[in-house]
C-alpha positions in Angstrom: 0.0 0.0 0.0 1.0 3.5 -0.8 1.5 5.6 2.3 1.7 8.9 0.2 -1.1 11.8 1.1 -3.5 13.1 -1.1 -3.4 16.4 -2.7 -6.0 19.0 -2.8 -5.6 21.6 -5.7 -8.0 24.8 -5.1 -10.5 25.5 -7.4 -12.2 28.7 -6.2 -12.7 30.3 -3.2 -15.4 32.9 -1.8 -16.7 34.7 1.0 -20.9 34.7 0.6 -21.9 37.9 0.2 -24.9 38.1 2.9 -26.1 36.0 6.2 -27.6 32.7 4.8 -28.7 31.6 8.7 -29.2 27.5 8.3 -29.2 26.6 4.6 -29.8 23.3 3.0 -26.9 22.5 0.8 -27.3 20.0 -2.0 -25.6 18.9 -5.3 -26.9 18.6 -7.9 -25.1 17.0 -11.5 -26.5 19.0 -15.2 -26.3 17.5 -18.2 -26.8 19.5 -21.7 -27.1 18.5 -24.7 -25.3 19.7 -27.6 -26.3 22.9 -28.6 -28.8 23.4 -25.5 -29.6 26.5 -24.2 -30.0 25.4 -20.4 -31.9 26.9 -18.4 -33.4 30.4 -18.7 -33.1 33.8 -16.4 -33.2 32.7 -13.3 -31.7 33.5 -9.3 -31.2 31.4 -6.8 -31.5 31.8 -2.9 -28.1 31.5 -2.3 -24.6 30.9 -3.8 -23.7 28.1 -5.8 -20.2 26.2 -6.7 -19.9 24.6 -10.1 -17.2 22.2 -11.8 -17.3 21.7 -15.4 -16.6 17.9 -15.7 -17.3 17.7 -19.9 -17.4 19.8 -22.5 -17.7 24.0 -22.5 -20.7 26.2 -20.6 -21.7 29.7 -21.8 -22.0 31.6 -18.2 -23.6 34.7 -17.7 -24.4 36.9 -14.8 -26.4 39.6 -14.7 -23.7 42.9 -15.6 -20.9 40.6 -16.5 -20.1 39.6 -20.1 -20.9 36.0 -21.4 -17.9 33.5 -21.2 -17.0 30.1 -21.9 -16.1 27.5 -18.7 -13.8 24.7 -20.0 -14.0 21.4 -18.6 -12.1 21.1 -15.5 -12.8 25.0 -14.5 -14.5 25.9 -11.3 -17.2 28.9 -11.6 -19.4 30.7 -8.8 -21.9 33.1 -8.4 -23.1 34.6 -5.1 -27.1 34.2 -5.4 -29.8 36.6 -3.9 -30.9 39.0 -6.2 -28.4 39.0 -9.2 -29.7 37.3 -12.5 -28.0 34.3 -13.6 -29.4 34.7 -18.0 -27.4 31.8 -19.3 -25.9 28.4 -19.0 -25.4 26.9 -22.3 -24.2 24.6 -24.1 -21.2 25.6 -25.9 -20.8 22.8 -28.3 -22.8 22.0 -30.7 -21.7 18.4 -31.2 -20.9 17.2 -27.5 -22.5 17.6 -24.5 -21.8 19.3 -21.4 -21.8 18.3 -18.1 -21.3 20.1 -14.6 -21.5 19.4 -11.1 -23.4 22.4 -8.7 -23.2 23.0 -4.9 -26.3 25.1 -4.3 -26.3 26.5 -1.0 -30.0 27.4 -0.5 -31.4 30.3 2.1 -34.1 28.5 4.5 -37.4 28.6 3.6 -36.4 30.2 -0.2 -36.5 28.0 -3.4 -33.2 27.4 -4.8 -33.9 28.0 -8.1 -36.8 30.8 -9.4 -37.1 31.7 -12.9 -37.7 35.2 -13.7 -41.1 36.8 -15.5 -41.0 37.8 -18.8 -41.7 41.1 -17.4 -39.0 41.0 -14.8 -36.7 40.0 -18.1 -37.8 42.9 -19.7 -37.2 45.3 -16.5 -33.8 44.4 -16.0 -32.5 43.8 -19.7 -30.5 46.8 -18.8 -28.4 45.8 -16.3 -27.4 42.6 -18.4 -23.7 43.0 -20.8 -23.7 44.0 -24.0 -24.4 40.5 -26.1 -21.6 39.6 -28.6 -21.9 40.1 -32.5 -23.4 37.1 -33.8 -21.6 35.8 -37.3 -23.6 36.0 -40.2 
């Protein structure tokens, strides 16, 4: 038997930005399809951790620019009131695959999708999109 110690490698670390009191925690593994569009503008009750394990994720928080999480690259967002508008699929011909660690304020759903008129209300608070090709 091997007697050598493991070793951790840090992915991300954060502070949460706000008292959760007791939360429930869970984890949760998302699949995508190729090409999907995930889910839609949404916030949840508290932070969440995510690790790519396959395949590329289009993530975008409300007032930050869209970008594109790798396989094996951690992400994070804090939760409460800030938009989450996208978690897609990158690829069109693979899927992708993460792993989340939703921390969940008691007594709040973890996930709540947002109105079309909430979408509409806060459209300007979201990045400017990037040029699609022709």
């Amino acid at each position: 038997m091997n007697d050598t110690p493991p070793t951790y490698e840090m992915l991300d670390h954060v502070t949460a930005p706000f008292d959760l009191g007791r939360p429930a925690v869970m984890t949760v593994t998302i699949h995508l399809e190729p090409g999907a569009s995930g889910s839609g503008p949404h916030r949840h009750s508290g932070p969440v951790f995510g690790y790519l394990i396959e395949g590329e994720l289009i993530f975008e928080l409300e007032g930050e620019p869209e970008r594109v999480i790798r396989a094996g690259e951690a992400f994070w967002e804090p939760g409460g009131e800030l938009v989450h508008w996208q978690a897609a699929n990158n690829l069109v011909d693979g899927p992708t695959t993460f792993v989340a660690v939703m921390v969940c304020t008691p007594g709040e759903e973890m996930l709540s999708y947002l109105t079309p008129r909430e979408i509409a209300e806060r459209q300007h608070l979201r990045a400017p999109r990037p040029a699609k090709a022709a």
